[in-house]
TIGUMI-948664 format. One record per atom (N, C-alpha, C): x negated, y negated, z negated; atom name; residue in one letter; residue number from 1. Coordinates in Angstrom, 2 decimals. Example, Ala and Ser with C-alpha at 12.3 -4.5 7.8 and 13.67 -1.06 7.14 Angstrom:
-13.19:5.69:-7.80:N:A:1
-12.30:4.50:-7.80:CA:A:1
-13.20:3.30:-7.80:C:A:1
-12.85:2.25:-7.08:N:S:2
-13.67:1.06:-7.14:CA:S:2
-12.90:-0.03:-7.87:C:S:2
END
This chain:
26.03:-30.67:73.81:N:X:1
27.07:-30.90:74.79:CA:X:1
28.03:-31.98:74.29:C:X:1
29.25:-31.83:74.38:N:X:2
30.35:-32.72:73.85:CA:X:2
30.70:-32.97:72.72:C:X:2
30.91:-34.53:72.00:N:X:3
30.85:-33.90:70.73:CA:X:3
32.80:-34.33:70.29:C:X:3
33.37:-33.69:69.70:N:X:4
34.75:-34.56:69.96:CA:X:4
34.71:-36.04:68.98:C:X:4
35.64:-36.34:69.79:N:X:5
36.00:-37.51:69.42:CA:X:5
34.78:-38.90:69.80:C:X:5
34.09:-38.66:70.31:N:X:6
32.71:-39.55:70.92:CA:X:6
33.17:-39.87:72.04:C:X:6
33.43:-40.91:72.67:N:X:7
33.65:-41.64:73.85:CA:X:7
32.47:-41.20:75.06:C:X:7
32.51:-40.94:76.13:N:X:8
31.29:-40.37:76.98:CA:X:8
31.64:-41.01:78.20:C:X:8
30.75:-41.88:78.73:N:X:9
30.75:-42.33:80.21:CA:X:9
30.46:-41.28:81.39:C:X:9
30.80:-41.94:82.41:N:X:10
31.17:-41.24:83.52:CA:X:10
29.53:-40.08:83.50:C:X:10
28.72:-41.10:83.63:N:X:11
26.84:-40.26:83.58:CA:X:11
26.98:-39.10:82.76:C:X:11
26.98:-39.23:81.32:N:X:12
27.27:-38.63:80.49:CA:X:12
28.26:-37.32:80.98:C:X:12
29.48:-37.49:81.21:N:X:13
30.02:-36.09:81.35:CA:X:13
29.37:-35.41:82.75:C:X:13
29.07:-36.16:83.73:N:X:14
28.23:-35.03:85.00:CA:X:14
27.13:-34.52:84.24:C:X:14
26.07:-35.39:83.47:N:X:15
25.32:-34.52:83.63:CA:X:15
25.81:-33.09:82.34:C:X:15
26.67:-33.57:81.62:N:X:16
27.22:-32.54:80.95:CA:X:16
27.77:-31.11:81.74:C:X:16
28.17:-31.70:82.36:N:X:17
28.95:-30.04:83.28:CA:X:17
27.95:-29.78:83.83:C:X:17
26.25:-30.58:84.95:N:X:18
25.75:-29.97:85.73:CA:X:18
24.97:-28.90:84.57:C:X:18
24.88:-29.58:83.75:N:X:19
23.64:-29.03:82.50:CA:X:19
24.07:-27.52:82.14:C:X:19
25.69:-27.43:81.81:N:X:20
26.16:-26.40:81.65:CA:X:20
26.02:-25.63:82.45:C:X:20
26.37:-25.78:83.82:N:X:21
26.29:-25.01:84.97:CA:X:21
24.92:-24.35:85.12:C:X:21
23.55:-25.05:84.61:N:X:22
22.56:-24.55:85.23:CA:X:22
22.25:-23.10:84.58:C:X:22
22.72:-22.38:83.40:N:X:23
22.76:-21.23:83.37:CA:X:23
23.38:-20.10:83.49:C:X:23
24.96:-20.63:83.77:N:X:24
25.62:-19.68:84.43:CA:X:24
26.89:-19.75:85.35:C:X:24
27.32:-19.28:86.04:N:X:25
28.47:-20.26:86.86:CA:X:25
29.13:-20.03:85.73:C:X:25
30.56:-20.83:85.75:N:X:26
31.74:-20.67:85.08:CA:X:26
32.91:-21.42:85.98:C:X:26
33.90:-21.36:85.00:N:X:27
35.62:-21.34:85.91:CA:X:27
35.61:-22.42:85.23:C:X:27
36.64:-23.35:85.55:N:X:28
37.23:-24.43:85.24:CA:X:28
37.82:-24.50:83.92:C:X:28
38.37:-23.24:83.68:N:X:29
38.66:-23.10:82.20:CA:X:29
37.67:-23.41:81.12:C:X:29
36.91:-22.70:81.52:N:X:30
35.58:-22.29:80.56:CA:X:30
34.66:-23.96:80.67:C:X:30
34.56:-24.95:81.64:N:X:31
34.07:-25.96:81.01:CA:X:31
34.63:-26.69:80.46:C:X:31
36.30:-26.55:81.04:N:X:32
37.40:-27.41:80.25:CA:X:32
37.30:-27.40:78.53:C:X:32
37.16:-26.16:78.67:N:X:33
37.12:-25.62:77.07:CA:X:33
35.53:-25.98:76.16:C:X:33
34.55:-26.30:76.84:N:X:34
33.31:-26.17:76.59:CA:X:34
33.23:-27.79:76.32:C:X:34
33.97:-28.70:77.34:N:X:35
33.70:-30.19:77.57:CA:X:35
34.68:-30.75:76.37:C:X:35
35.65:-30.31:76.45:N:X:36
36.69:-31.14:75.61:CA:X:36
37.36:-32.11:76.12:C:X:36
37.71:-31.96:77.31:N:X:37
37.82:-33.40:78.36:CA:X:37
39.43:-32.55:78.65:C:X:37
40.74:-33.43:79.61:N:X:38
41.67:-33.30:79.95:CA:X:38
41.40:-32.42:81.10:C:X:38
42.34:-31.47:81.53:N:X:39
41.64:-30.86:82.81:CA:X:39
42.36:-31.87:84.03:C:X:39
42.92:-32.79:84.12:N:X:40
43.01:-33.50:85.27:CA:X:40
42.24:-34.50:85.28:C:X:40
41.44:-34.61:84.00:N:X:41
40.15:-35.92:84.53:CA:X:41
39.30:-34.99:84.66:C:X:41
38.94:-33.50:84.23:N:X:42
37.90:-32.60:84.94:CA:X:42
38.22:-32.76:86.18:C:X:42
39.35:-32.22:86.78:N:X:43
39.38:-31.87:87.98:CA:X:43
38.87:-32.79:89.24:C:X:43
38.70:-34.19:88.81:N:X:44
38.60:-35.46:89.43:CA:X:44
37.06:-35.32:89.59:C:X:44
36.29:-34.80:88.68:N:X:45
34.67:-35.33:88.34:CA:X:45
34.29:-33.72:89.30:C:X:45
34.37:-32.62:88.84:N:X:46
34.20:-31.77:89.65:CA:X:46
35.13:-31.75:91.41:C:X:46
35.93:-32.23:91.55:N:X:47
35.87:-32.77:93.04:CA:X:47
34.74:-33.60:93.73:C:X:47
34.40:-34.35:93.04:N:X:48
33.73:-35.23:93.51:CA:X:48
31.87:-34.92:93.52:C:X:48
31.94:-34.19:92.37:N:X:49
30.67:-33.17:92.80:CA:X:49
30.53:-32.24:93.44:C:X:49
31.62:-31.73:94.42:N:X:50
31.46:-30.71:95.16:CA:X:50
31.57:-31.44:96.43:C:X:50
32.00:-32.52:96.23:N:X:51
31.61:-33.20:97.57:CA:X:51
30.62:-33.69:98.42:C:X:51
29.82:-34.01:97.33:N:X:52
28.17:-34.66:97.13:CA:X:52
27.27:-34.00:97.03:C:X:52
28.17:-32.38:97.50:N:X:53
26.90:-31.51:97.49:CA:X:53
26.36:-30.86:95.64:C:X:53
26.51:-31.35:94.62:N:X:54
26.21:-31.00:93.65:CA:X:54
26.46:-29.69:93.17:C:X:54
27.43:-29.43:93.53:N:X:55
28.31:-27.83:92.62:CA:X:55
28.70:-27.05:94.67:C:X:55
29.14:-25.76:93.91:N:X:56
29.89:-25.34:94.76:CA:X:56
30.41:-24.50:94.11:C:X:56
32.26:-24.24:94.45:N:X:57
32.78:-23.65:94.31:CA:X:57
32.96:-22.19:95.20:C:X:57
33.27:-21.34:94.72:N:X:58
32.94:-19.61:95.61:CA:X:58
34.43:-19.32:94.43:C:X:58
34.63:-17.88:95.56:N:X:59
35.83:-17.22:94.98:CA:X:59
35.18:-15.87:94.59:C:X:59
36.08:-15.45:93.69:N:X:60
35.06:-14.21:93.00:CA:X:60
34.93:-12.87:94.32:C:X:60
34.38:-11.92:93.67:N:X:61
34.23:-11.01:94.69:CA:X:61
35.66:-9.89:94.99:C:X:61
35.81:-9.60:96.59:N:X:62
36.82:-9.38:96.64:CA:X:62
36.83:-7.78:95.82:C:X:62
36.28:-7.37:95.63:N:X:63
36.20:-6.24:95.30:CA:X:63
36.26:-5.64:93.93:C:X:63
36.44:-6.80:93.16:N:X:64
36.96:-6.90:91.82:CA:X:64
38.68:-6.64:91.51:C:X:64
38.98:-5.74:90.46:N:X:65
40.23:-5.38:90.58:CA:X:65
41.03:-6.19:89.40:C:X:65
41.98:-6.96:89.93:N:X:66
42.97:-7.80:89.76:CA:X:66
44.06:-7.50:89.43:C:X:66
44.65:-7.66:88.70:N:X:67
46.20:-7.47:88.46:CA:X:67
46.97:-8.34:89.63:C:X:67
46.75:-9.57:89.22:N:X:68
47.65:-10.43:89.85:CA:X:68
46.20:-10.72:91.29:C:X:68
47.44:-11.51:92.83:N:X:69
47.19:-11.56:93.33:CA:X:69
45.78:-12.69:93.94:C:X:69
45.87:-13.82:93.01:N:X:70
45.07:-14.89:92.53:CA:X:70
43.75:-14.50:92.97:C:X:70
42.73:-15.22:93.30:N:X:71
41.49:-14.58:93.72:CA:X:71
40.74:-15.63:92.29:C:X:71
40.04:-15.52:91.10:N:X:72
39.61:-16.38:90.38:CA:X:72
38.02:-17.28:91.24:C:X:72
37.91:-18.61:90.84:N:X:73
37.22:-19.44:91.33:CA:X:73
35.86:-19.55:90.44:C:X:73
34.57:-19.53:90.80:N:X:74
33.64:-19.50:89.96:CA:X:74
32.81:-21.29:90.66:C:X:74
32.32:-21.92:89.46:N:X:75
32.05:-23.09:90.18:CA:X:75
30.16:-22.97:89.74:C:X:75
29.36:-23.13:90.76:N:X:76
28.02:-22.62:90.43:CA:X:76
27.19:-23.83:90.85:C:X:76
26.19:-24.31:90.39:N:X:77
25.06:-25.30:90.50:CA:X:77
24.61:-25.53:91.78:C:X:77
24.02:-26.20:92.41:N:X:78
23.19:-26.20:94.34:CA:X:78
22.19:-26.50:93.79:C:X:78
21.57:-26.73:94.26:N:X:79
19.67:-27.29:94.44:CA:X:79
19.95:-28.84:94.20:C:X:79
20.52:-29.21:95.07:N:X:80
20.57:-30.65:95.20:CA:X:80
21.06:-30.93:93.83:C:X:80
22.36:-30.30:92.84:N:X:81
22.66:-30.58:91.80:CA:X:81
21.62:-30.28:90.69:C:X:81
20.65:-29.45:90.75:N:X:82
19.68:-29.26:89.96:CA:X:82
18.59:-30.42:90.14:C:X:82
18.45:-30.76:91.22:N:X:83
17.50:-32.29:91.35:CA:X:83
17.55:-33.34:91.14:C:X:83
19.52:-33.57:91.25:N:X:84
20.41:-34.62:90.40:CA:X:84
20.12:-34.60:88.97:C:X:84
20.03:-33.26:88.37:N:X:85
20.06:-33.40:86.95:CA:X:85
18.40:-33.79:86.54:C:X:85
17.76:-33.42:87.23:N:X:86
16.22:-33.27:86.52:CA:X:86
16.53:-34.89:86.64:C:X:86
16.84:-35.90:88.18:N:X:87
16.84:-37.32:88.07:CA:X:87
17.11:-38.01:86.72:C:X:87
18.51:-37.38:86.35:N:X:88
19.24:-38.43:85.47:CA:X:88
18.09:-37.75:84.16:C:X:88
17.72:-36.73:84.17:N:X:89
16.56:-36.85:82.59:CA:X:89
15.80:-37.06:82.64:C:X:89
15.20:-37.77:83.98:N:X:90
13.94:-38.51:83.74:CA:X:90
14.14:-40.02:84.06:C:X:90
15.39:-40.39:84.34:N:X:91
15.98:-41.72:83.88:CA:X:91
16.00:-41.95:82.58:C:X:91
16.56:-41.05:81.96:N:X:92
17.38:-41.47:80.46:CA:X:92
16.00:-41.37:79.91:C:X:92
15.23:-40.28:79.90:N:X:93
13.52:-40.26:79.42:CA:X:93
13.34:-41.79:79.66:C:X:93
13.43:-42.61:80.96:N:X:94
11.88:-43.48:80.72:CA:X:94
13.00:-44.97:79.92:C:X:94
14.06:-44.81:80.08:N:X:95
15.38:-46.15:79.64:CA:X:95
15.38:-45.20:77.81:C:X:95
14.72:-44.78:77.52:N:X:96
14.66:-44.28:75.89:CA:X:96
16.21:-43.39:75.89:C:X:96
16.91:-42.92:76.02:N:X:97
18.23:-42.28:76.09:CA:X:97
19.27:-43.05:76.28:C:X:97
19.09:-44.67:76.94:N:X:98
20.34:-45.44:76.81:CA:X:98
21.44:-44.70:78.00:C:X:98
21.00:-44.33:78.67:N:X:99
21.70:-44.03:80.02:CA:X:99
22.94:-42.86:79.75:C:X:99
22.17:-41.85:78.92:N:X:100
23.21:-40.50:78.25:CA:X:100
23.74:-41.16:77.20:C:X:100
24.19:-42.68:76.76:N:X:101
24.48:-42.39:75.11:CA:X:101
23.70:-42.52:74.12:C:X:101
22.49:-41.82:73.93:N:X:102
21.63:-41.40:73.07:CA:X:102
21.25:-42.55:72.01:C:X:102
21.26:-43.92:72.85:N:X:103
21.05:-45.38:71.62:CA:X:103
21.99:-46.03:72.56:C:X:103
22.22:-46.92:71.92:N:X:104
23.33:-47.88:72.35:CA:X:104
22.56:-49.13:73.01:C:X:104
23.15:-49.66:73.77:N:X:105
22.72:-50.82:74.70:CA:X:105
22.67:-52.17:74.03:C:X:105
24.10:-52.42:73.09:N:X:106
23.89:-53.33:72.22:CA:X:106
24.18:-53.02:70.77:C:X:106
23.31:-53.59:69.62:N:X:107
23.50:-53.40:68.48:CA:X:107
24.60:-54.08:67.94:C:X:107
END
Protein backbone atom coordinates (compact mmCIF):
# COMPACT_ATOMS: atom_id res chain seq x y z
CA UNK A 1 0.00 0.00 0.00
CA UNK A 2 1.43 3.45 0.97
CA UNK A 3 4.69 3.83 1.75
CA UNK A 4 5.37 7.23 3.82
CA UNK A 5 7.15 9.70 2.67
CA UNK A 6 7.05 8.39 -1.27
CA UNK A 7 5.39 10.88 -3.47
CA UNK A 8 2.22 8.93 -5.25
CA UNK A 9 0.36 10.19 -8.32
CA UNK A 10 -3.10 10.67 -8.74
CA UNK A 11 -3.28 6.60 -10.51
CA UNK A 12 -1.37 5.44 -7.79
CA UNK A 13 -3.54 6.55 -4.83
CA UNK A 14 -7.11 5.29 -6.65
CA UNK A 15 -5.92 2.33 -7.34
CA UNK A 16 -4.64 2.28 -3.72
CA UNK A 17 -8.01 2.88 -1.98
CA UNK A 18 -9.94 0.73 -4.79
CA UNK A 19 -7.39 -2.19 -3.92
CA UNK A 20 -8.08 -1.68 -0.28
CA UNK A 21 -11.66 -1.60 -0.66
CA UNK A 22 -11.82 -4.86 -2.54
CA UNK A 23 -11.76 -6.84 0.71
CA UNK A 24 -13.65 -5.08 2.96
CA UNK A 25 -15.73 -1.92 3.12
CA UNK A 26 -14.23 0.61 5.43
CA UNK A 27 -14.94 4.34 6.79
CA UNK A 28 -13.02 7.14 5.80
CA UNK A 29 -11.09 6.98 8.85
CA UNK A 30 -9.79 3.67 8.39
CA UNK A 31 -8.34 4.46 4.76
CA UNK A 32 -7.24 7.80 5.93
CA UNK A 33 -5.27 5.96 8.41
CA UNK A 34 -4.30 3.01 6.08
CA UNK A 35 -3.29 5.67 3.04
CA UNK A 36 -1.35 8.21 4.90
CA UNK A 37 -2.78 10.91 2.76
CA UNK A 38 -4.53 14.37 4.31
CA UNK A 39 -8.19 13.66 4.79
CA UNK A 40 -9.20 16.70 2.64
CA UNK A 41 -7.19 15.46 -0.36
CA UNK A 42 -8.94 11.94 0.54
CA UNK A 43 -12.08 13.43 0.58
CA UNK A 44 -11.60 14.98 -3.01
CA UNK A 45 -10.39 11.45 -4.67
CA UNK A 46 -13.19 9.46 -2.98
CA UNK A 47 -15.82 12.08 -4.21
CA UNK A 48 -14.90 11.71 -7.35
CA UNK A 49 -15.02 7.96 -7.31
CA UNK A 50 -18.32 7.81 -6.14
CA UNK A 51 -19.27 9.76 -8.86
CA UNK A 52 -17.93 7.61 -11.63
CA UNK A 53 -19.63 4.97 -10.28
CA UNK A 54 -16.45 3.32 -8.66
CA UNK A 55 -17.20 3.16 -4.79
CA UNK A 56 -20.38 3.60 -3.07
CA UNK A 57 -21.01 4.99 -0.05
CA UNK A 58 -24.06 3.26 2.33
CA UNK A 59 -24.87 4.25 5.92
CA UNK A 60 -24.49 1.61 8.46
CA UNK A 61 -27.43 -0.40 9.53
CA UNK A 62 -30.11 1.28 11.29
CA UNK A 63 -30.37 -1.17 13.74
CA UNK A 64 -27.05 -0.93 15.19
CA UNK A 65 -26.94 0.70 18.64
CA UNK A 66 -25.29 4.05 18.83
CA UNK A 67 -24.55 6.25 21.44
CA UNK A 68 -24.48 9.30 19.57
CA UNK A 69 -26.97 10.26 17.02
CA UNK A 70 -24.53 10.10 13.82
CA UNK A 71 -25.44 7.24 11.51
CA UNK A 72 -21.52 5.94 10.61
CA UNK A 73 -20.72 5.79 6.70
CA UNK A 74 -19.22 2.59 5.23
CA UNK A 75 -17.59 3.23 1.70
CA UNK A 76 -17.72 -0.29 -0.34
CA UNK A 77 -16.28 -1.29 -3.93
CA UNK A 78 -19.08 -1.54 -7.27
CA UNK A 79 -18.38 -3.85 -10.06
CA UNK A 80 -17.53 -1.17 -12.25
CA UNK A 81 -14.75 -0.21 -9.56
CA UNK A 82 -13.52 -3.74 -9.51
CA UNK A 83 -13.13 -3.65 -13.49
CA UNK A 84 -11.43 -0.22 -13.08
CA UNK A 85 -8.95 -1.89 -10.94
CA UNK A 86 -8.33 -5.21 -12.82
CA UNK A 87 -7.83 -2.23 -15.99
CA UNK A 88 -5.21 -0.22 -14.31
CA UNK A 89 -3.23 -3.87 -13.47
CA UNK A 90 -3.24 -4.90 -16.61
CA UNK A 91 -2.01 -1.50 -17.79
CA UNK A 92 0.77 -1.20 -15.35
CA UNK A 93 1.41 -5.24 -16.22
CA UNK A 94 1.91 -4.61 -19.99
CA UNK A 95 3.85 -0.55 -19.43
CA UNK A 96 6.31 -2.92 -16.91
CA UNK A 97 4.92 -1.00 -13.56
CA UNK A 98 5.62 2.56 -14.93
CA UNK A 99 2.02 3.61 -14.54
CA UNK A 100 1.80 2.62 -10.44
CA UNK A 101 5.35 3.99 -9.71
CA UNK A 102 6.89 0.70 -9.73
CA UNK A 103 10.09 2.01 -12.25
CA UNK A 104 10.45 5.36 -13.05
CA UNK A 105 9.82 6.91 -16.47
CA UNK A 106 13.10 8.67 -16.52
CA UNK A 107 16.44 7.60 -15.18
Amino acid sequence: MAVKGKRRNTIKIIYDVLKMLVYNKSTKSRINYNMHIRYKRLKRYLYALNKYGFIIIRNANEDELRVDKRSRKYIEITDKGREFLSDLEELNKKYDGVLLGEKKWIK
